[in-house]
C-alpha positions as CSV (number, residue, x, y, z in Angstrom):
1,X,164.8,84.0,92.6
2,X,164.9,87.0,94.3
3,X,164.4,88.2,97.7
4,X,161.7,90.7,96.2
5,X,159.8,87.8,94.1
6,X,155.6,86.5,94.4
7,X,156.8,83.4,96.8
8,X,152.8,82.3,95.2
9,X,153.9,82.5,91.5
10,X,157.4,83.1,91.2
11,X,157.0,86.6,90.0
12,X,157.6,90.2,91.3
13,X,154.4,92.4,91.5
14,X,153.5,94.9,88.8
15,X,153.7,98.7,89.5
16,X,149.9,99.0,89.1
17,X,149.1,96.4,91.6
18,X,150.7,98.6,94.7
19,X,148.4,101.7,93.6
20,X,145.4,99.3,93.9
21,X,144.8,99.5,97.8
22,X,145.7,103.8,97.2
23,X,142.8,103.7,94.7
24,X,140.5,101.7,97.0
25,X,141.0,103.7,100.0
26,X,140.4,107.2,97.7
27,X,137.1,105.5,96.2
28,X,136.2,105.1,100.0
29,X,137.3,108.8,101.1
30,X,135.2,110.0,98.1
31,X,131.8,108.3,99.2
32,X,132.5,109.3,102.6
33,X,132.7,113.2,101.9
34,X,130.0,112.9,99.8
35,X,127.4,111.0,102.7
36,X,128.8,113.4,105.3
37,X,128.3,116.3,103.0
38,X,124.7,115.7,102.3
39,X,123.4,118.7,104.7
40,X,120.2,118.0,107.0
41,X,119.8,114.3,107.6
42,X,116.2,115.7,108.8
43,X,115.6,117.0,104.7
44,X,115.6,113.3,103.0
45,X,114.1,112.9,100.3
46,X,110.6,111.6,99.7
47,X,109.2,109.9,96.7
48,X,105.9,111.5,97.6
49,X,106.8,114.9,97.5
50,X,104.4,116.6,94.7
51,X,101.9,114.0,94.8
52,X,98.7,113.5,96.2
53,X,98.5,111.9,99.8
54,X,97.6,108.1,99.6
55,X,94.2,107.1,99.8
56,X,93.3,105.6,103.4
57,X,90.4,104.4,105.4
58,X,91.1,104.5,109.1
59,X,89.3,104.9,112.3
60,X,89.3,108.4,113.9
61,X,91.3,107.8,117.0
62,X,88.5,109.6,119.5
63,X,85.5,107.8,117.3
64,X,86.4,104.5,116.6
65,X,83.0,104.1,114.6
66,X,84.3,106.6,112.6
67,X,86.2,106.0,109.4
68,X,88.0,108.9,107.1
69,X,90.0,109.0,104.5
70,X,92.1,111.6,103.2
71,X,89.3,113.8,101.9
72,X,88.8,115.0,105.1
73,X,91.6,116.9,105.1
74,X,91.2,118.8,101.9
75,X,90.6,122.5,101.7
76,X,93.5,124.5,103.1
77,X,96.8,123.5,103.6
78,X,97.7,121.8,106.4
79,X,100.1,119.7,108.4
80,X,99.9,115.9,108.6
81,X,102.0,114.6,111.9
82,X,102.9,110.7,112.4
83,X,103.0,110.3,116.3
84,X,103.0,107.2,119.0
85,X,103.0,107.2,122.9
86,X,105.8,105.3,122.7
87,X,108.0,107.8,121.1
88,X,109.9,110.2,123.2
89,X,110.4,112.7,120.1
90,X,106.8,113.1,119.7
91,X,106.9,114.2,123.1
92,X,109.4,116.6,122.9
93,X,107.9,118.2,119.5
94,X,104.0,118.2,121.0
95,X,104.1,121.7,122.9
96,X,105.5,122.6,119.3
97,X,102.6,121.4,117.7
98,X,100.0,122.8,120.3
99,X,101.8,126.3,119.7
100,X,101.7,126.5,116.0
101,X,97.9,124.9,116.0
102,X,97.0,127.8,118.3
103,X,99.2,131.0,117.3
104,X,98.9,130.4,113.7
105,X,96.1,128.6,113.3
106,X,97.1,125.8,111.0
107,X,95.3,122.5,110.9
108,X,97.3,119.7,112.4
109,X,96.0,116.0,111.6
110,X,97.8,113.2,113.6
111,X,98.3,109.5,112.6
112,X,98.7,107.6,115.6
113,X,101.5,104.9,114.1
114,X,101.5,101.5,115.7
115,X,100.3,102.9,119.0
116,X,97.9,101.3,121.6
117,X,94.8,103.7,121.6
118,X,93.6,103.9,124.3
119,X,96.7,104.9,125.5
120,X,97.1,107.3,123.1
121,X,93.8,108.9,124.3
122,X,95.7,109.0,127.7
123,X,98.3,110.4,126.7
124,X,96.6,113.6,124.8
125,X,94.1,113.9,128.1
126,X,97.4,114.4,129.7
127,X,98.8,116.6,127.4
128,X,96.6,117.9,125.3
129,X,95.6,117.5,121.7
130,X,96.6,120.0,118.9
131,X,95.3,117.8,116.1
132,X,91.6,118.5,114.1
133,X,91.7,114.8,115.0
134,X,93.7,111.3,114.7
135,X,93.6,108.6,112.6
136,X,94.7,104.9,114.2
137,X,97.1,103.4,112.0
138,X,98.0,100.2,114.2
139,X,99.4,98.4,111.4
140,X,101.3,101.2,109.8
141,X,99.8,100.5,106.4
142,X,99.4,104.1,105.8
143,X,103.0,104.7,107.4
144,X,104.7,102.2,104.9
145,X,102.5,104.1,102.3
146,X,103.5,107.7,103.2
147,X,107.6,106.0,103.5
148,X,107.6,106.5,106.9
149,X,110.8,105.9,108.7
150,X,109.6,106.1,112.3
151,X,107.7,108.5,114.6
152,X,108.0,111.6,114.3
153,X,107.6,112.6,110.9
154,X,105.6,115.9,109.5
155,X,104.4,116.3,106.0
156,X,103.3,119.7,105.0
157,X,100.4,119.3,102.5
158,X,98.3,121.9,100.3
159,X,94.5,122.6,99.9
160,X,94.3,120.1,97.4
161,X,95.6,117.2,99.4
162,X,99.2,117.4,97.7
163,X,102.3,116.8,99.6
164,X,104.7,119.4,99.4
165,X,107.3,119.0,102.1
166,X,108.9,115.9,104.4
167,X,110.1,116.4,107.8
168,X,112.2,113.9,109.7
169,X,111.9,114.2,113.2
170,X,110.8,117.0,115.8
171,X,109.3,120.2,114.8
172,X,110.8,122.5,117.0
173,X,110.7,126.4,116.4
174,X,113.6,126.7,114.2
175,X,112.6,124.1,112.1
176,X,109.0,126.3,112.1
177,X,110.8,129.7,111.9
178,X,112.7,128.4,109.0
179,X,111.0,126.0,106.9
180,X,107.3,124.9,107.7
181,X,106.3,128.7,109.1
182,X,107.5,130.2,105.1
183,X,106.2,127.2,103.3
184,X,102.6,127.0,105.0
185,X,102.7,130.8,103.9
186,X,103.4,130.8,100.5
187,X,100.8,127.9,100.1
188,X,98.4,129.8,101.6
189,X,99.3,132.7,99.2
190,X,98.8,130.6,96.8
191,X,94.8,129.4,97.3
């Protein structure tokens, strides 16, 4: 036998089985460049994008009696924000929020996701409130039905209660100045 034989079966190894690690390690490269290449982890795709919002039917985080649904947000575009006190994003993005609810006058509704209410009532006492008004979703059945990741997340949605765009995280100005600000406008263009 030689010194260069398979001690396991007697046998030297074929030509093709040394390129088999080479091709494993290529296969891995190749799905690497392609996750790392996929642009703005923010941007991920939703599966609700172009359809209507989900029907819901919770409280109104101010007026507990109070029960809406997604109806109540019909009639001009507007921009659907999943927040929680216990989210430190949410308070980075909410000066954001109260900017672009003032300056441009668009209609922010909240969903307070898996939050404590009343301290989420605190919390916009302290500072402030830039939605039309919050829903409670203590659950998160509305968040599992929107594919929420986490808090925060922004949906842009038109007049007729269709969603049209998915953000991931904060809204901050360049993500207004670049995407939401000239998307909000051509929907509004567009009723």
């Amino acid at each position: 036998m030689s010194e260069h034989a398979d001690t396991a079966t007697g046998s030297m190894p074929s030509r093709a089985s040394l390129f088999i690690p080479l091709a494993v390690f290529l296969v891995i490269l190749a799905l690497l460049w392609r996750g790392f290449s996929l642009g703005d982890p923010h941007a991920l795709p939703s599966a609700l994008l172009n359809q209507p919002l989900p029907e819901f039917a919770l409280p109104v985080l101010h007026e507990p009696g109070r029960v809406v649904g997604s109806e109540a947000m019909h009639g001009e575009p507007f921009l659907l924000n999943v927040w929680a006190t216990w989210c430190p994003t949410c308070r980075a993005e909410h000066a954001e929020l109260a900017r672009i609810a003032e300056e441009y006058g668009v209609p922010i509704f909240g969903i307070n996701y898996k939050d404590n209410p009343a301290e989420a009532r605190r919390w916009l006492a302290r500072y402030g409130d830039p939605y039309v008004f919050s829903v409670v979703d203590a659950d998160g059945s509305l968040g599992i039905d929107l594919g929420v990741y986490g808090a925060p997340e922004t949906f842009l949605v038109d007049a007729e209660g269709v969603i049209r765009y998915k953000r991931i995280g904060a809204v901050d100005r360049r993500v207004w100045d670049t995407k939401l600000g000239p998307l909000l406008a051509e929907l509004r263009d567009a009723s």
